[in-house]
Backbone as JSON Lines, residues from 0, in Angstrom:
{"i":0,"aa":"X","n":[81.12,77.55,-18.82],"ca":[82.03,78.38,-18.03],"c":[82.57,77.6,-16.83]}
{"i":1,"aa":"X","n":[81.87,77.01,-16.22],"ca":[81.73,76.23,-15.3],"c":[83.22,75.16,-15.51]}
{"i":2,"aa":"X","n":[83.21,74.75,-16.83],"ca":[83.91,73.64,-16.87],"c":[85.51,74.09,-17.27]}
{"i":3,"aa":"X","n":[85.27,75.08,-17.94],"ca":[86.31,76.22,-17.79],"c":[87.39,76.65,-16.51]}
{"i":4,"aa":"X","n":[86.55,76.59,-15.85],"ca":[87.12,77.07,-14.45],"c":[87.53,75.52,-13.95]}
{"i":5,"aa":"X","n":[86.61,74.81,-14.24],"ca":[86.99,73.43,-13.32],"c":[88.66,72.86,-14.57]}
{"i":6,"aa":"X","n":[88.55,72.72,-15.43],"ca":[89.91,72.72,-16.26],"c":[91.43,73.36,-15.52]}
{"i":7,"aa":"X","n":[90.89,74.71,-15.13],"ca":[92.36,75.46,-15.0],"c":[92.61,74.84,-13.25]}
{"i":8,"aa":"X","n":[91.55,75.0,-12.95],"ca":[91.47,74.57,-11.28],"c":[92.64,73.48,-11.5]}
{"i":9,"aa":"X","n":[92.01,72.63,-11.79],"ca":[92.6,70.9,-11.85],"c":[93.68,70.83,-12.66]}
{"i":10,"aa":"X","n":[94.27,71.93,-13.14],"ca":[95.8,72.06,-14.23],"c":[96.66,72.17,-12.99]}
{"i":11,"aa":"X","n":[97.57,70.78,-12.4],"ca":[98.67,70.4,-11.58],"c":[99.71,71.51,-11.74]}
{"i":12,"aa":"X","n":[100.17,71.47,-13.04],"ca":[101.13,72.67,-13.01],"c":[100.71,73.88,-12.88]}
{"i":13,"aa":"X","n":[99.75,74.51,-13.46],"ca":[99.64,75.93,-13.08],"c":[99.31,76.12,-11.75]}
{"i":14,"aa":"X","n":[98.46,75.33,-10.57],"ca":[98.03,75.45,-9.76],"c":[99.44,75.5,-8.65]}
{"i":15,"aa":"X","n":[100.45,74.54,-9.03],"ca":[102.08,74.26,-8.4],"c":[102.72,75.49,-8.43]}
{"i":16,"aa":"X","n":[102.87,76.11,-10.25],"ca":[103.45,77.19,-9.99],"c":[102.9,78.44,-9.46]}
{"i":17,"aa":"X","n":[101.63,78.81,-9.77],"ca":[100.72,80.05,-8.98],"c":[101.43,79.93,-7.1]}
{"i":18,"aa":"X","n":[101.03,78.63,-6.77],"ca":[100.99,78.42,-5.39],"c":[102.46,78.55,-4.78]}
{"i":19,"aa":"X","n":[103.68,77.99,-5.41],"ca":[105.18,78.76,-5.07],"c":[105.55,80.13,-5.48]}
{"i":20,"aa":"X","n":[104.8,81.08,-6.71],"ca":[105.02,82.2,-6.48],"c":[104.59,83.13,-5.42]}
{"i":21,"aa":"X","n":[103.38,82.62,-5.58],"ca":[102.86,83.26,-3.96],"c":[103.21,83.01,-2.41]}
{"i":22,"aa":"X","n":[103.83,81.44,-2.37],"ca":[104.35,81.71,-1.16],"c":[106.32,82.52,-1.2]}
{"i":23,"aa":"X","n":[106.56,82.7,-2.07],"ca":[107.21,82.93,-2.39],"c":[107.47,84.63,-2.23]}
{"i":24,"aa":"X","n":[106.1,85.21,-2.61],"ca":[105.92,86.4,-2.02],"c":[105.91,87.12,-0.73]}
{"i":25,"aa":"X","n":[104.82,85.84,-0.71],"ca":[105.01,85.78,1.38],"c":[105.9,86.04,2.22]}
{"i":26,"aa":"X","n":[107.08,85.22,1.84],"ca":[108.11,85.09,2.06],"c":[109.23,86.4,2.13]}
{"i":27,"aa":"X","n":[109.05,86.98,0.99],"ca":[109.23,88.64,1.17],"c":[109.11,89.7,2.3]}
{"i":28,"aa":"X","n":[107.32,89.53,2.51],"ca":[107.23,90.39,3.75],"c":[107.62,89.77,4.75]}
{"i":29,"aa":"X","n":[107.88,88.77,5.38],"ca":[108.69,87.95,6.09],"c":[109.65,88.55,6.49]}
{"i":30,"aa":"X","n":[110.9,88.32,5.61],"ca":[112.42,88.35,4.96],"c":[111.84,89.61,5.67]}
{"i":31,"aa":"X","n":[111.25,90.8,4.92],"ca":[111.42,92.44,5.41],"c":[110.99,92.39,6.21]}
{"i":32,"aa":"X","n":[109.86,92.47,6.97],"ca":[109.58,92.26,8.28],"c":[110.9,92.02,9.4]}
{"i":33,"aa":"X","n":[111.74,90.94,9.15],"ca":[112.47,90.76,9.86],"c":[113.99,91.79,9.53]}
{"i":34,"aa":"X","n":[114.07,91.69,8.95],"ca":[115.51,93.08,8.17],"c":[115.24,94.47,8.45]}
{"i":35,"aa":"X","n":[113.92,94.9,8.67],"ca":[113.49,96.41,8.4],"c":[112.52,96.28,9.75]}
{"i":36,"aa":"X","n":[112.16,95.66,10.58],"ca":[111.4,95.87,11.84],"c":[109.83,96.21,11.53]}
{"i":37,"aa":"X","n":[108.96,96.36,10.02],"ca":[107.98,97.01,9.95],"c":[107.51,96.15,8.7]}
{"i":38,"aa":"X","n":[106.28,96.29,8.59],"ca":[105.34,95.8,7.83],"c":[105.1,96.46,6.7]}
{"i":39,"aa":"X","n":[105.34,95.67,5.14],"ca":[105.18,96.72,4.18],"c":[104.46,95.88,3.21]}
{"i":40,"aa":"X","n":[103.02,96.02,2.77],"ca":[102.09,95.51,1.87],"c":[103.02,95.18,0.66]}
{"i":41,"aa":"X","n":[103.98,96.46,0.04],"ca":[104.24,96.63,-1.45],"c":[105.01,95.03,-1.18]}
{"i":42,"aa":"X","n":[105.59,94.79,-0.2],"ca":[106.79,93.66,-0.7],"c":[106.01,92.45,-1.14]}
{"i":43,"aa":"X","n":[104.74,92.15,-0.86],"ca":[103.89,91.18,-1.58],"c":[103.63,91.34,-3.17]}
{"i":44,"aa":"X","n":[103.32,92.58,-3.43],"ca":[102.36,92.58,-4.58],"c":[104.26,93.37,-5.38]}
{"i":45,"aa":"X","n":[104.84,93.63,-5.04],"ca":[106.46,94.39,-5.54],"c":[107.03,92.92,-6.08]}
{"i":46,"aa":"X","n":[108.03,93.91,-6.71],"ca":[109.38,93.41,-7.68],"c":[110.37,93.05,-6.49]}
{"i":47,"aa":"X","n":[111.47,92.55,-6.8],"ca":[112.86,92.85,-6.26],"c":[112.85,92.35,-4.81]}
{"i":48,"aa":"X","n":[113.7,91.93,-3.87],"ca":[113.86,91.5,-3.02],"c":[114.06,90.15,-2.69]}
{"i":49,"aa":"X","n":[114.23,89.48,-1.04],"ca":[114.79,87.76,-0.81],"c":[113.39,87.18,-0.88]}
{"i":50,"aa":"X","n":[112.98,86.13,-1.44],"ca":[113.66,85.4,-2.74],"c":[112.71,85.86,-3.64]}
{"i":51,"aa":"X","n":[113.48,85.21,-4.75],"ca":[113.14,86.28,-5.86],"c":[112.29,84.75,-6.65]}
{"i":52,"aa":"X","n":[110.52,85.55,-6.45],"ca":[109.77,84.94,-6.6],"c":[109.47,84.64,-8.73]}
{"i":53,"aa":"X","n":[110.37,85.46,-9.31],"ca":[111.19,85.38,-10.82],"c":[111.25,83.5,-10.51]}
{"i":54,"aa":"X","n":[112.62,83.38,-10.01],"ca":[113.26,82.25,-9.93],"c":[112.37,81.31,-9.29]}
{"i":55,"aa":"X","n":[111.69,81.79,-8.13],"ca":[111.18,80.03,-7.83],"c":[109.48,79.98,-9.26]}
{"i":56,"aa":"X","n":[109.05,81.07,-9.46],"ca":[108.07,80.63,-10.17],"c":[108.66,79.97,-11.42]}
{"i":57,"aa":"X","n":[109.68,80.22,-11.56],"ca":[109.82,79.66,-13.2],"c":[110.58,78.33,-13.06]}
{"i":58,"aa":"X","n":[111.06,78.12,-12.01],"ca":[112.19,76.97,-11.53],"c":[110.94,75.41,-11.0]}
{"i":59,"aa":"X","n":[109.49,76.47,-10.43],"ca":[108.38,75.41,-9.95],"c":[107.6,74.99,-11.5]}
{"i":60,"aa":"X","n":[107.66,76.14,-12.4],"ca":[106.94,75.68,-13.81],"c":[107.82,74.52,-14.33]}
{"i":61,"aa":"X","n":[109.4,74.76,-14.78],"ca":[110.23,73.29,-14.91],"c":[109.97,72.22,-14.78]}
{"i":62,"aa":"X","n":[110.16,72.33,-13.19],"ca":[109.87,71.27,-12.55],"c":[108.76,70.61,-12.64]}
{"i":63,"aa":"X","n":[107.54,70.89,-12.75],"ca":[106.35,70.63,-12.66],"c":[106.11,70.11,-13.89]}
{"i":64,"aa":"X","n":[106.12,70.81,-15.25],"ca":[106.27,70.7,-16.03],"c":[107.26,68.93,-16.38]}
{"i":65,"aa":"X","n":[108.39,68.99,-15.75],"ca":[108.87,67.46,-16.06],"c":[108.69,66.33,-15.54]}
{"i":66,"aa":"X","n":[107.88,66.82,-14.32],"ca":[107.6,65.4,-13.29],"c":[106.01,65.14,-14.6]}
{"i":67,"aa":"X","n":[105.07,66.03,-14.55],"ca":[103.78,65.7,-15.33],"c":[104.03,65.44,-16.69]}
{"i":68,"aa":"X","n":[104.81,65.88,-17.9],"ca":[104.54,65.09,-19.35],"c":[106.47,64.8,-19.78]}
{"i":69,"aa":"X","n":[107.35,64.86,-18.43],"ca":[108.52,64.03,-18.87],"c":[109.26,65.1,-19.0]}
{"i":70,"aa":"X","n":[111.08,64.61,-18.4],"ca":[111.77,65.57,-18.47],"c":[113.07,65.49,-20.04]}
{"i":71,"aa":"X","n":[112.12,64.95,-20.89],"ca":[112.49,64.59,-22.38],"c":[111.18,65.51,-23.11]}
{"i":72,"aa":"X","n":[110.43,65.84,-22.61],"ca":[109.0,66.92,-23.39],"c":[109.49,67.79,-24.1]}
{"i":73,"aa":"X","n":[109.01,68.4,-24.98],"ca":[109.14,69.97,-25.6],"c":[108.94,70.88,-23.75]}
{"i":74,"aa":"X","n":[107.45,70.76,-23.84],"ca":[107.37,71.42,-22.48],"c":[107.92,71.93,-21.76]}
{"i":75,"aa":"X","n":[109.02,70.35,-21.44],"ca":[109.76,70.87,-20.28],"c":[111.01,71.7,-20.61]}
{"i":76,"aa":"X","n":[111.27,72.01,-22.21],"ca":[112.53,72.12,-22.71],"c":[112.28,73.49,-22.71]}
{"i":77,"aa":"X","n":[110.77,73.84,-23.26],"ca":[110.57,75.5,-23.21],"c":[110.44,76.09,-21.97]}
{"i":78,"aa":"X","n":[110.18,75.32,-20.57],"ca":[110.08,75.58,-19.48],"c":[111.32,76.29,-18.88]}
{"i":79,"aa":"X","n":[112.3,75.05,-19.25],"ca":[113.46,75.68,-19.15],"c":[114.17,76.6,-19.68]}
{"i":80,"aa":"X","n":[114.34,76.69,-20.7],"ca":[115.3,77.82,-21.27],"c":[114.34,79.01,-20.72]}
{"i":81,"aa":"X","n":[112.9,79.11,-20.82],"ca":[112.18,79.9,-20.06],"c":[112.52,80.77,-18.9]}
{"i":82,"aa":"X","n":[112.96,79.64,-18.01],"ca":[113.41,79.79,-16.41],"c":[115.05,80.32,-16.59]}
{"i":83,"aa":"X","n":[115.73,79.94,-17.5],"ca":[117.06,80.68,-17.17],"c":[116.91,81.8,-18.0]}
{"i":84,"aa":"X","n":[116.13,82.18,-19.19],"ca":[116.54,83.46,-19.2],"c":[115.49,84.61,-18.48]}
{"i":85,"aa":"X","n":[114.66,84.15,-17.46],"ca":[114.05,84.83,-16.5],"c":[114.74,85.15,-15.56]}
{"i":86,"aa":"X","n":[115.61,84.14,-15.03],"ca":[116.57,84.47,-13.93],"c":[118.28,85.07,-14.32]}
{"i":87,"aa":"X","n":[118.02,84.95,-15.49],"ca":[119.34,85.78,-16.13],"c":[119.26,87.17,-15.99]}
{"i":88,"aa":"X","n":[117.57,87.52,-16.63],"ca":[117.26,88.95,-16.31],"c":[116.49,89.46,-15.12]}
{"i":89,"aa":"X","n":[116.61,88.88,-14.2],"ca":[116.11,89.04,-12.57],"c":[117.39,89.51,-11.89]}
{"i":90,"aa":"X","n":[118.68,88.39,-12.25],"ca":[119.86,89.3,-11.68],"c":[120.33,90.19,-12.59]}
{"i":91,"aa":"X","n":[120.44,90.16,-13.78],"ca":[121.46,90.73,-14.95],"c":[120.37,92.41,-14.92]}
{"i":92,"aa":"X","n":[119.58,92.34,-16.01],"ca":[119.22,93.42,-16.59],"c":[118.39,94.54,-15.59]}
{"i":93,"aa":"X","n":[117.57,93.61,-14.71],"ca":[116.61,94.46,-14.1],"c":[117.27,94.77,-12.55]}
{"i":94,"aa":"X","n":[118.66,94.07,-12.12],"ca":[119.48,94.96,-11.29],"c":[120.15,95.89,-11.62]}
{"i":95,"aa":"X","n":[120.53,96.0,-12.46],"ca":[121.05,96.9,-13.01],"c":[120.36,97.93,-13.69]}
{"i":96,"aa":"X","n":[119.22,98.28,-13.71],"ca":[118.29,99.13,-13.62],"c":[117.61,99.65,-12.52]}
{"i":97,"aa":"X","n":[117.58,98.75,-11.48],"ca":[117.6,99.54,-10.03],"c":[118.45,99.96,-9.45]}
{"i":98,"aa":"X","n":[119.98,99.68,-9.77],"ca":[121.31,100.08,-9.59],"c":[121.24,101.93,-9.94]}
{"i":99,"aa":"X","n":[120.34,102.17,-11.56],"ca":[120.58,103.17,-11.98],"c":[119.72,104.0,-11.5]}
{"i":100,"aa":"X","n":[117.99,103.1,-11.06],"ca":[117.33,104.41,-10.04],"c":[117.78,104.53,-8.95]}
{"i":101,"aa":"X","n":[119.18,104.14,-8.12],"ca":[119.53,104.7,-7.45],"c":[120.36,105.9,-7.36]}
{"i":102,"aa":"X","n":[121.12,105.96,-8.5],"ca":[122.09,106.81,-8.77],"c":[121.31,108.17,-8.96]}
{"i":103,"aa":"X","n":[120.75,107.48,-9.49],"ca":[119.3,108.88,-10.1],"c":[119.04,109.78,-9.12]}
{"i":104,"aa":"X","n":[118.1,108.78,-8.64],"ca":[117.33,109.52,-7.25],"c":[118.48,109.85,-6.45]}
{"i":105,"aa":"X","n":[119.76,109.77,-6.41],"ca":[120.92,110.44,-5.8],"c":[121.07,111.61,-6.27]}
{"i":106,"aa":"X","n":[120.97,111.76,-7.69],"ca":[121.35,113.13,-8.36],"c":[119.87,113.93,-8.35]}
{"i":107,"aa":"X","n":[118.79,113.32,-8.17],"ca":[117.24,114.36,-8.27],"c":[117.4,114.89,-6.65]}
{"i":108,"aa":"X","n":[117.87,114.05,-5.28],"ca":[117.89,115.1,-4.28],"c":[118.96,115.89,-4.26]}
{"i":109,"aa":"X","n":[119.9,115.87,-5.25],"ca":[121.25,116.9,-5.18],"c":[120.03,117.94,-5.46]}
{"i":110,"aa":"X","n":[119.52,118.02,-6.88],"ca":[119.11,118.74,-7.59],"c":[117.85,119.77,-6.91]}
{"i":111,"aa":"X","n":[117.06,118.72,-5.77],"ca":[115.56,119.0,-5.11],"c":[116.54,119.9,-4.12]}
{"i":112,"aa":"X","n":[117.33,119.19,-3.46],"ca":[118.0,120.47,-2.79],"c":[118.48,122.07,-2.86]}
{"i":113,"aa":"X","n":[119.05,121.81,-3.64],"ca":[119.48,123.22,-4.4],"c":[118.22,124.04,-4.9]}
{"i":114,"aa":"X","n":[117.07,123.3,-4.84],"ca":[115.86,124.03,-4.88],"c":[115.4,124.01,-6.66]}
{"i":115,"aa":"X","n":[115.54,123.04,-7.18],"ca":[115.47,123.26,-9.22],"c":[114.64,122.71,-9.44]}
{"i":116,"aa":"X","n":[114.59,121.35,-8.83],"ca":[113.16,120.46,-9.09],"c":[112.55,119.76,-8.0]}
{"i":117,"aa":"X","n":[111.45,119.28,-8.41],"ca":[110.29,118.84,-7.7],"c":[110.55,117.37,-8.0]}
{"i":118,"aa":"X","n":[111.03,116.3,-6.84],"ca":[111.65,115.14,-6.81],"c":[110.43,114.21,-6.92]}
{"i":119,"aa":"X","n":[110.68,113.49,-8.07],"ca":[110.03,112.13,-7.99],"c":[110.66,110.52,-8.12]}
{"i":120,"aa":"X","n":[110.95,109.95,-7.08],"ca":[111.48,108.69,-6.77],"c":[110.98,108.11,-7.97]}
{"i":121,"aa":"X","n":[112.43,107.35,-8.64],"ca":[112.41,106.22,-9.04],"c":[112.2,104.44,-8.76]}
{"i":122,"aa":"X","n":[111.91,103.91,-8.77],"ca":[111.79,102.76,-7.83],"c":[113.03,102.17,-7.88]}
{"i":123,"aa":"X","n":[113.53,101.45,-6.84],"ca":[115.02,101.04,-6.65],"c":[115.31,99.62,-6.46]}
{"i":124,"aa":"X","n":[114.39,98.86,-6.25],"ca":[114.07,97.57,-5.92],"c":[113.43,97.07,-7.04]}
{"i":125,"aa":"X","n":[114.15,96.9,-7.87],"ca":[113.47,96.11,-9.08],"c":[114.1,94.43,-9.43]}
{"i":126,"aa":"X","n":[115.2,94.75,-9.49],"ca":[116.1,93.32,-9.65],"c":[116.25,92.47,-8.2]}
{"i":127,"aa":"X","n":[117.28,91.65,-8.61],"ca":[117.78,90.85,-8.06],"c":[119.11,90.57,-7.48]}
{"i":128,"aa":"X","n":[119.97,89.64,-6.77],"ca":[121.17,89.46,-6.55],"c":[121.02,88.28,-6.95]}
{"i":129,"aa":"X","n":[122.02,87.75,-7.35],"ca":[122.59,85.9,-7.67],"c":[122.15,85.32,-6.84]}
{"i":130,"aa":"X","n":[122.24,85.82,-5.05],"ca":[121.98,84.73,-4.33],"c":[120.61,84.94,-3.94]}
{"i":131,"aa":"X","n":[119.91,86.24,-4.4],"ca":[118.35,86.09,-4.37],"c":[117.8,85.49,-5.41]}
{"i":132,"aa":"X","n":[118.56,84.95,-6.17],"ca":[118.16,84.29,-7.54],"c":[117.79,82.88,-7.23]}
{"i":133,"aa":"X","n":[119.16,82.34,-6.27],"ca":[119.59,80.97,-6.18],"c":[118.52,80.68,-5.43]}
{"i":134,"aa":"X","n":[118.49,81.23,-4.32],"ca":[117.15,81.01,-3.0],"c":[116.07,80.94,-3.8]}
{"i":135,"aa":"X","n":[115.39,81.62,-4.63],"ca":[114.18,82.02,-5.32],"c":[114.15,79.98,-5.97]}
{"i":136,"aa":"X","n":[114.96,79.91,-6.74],"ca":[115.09,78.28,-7.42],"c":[115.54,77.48,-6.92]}
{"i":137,"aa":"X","n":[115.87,77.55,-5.53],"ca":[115.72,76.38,-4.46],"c":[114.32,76.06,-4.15]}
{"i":138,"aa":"X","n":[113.81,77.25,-3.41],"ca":[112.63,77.55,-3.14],"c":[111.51,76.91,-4.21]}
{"i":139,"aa":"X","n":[111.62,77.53,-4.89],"ca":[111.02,76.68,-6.4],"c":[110.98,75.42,-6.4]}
{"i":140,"aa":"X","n":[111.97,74.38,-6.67],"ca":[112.61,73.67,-6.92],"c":[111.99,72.77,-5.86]}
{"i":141,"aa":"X","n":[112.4,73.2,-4.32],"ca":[111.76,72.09,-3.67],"c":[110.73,72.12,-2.9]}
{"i":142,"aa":"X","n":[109.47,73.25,-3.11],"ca":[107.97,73.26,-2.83],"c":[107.45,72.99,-3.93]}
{"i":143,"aa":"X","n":[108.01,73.08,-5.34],"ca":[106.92,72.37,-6.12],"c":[107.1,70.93,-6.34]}
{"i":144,"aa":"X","n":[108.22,70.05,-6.23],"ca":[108.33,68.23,-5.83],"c":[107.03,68.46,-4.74]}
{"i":145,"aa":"X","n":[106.98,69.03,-3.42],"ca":[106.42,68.8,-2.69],"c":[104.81,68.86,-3.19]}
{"i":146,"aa":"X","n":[104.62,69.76,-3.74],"ca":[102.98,70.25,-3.76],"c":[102.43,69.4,-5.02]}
{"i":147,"aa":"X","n":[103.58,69.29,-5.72],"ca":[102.63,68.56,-6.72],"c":[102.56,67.23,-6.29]}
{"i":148,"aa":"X","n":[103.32,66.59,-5.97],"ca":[102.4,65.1,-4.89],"c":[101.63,65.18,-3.76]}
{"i":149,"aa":"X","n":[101.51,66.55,-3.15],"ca":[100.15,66.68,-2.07],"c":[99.07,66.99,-2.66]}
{"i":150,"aa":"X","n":[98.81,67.66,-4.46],"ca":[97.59,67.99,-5.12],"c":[97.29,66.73,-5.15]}
């Protein structure tokens, strides 16, 4: 078991990309912190918001992925197409599904008003924007060059 654990420990890339999604998260309550004046746990462990920890985790797997077995690998080839159609559906599909729990939850307080139903929020923050995309795979992009030559 032991050696198990010491394996994944010492895996450069997973340890690169774990470590930019999470600061990456960080970075979230940050970003809100500073936009919204208040402290909110969900934006760590949540979907949706600046930067979009989608893009840098999959943009730091790439990367990582081509500096360690070559940016000619299978690896790095599944890494990639990986990473763009993660960030295709970070801005594309899953904004546009928080686009629609907004509309929603627009029409459930018409509805809670008028007194018919008993309102339950949709979540609204699920996707992304392009340029929370771009930040997310900058971000990516240039803390994992960094971390994987400080491991």
């Amino acid at each position: 078991m032991s050696s198990l654990f010491h394996e994944i420990s010492t895996n450069k890339v997973l340890m690169v990309t774990v470590s930019v999604w999470i600061i990456a998260q960080a970075l979230k309550v940050v970003f809100g912190f500073i936009v919204e004046r208040k402290f909110n746990f969900r934006w760590f462990i949540g979907t949706g918001g600046m930067p979009s920890s989608h893009a840098a985790g999959v943009t730091a797997l790439a990367t990582t992925c081509g500096i360690h077995l070559g940016f000619n690998s299978v690896a790095f080839a599944m890494a990639t197409v990986f990473a763009m159609v993660t960030m295709f559906d970070a801005q594309g599909v899953r904004r546009s599904t928080g686009q629609q729990a907004q509309i929603l939850n627009k029409i459930i307080d018409d509805i809670y008003w008028r007194g018919k139903v008993e309102p339950q929020k949709l979540k609204e923050l699920i996707g992304h924007t392009p340029f929370q995309v771009l930040v997310g795979s900058f971000l990516g992009f240039v803390v994992s060059l960094y971390l994987y030559y400080q491991l």
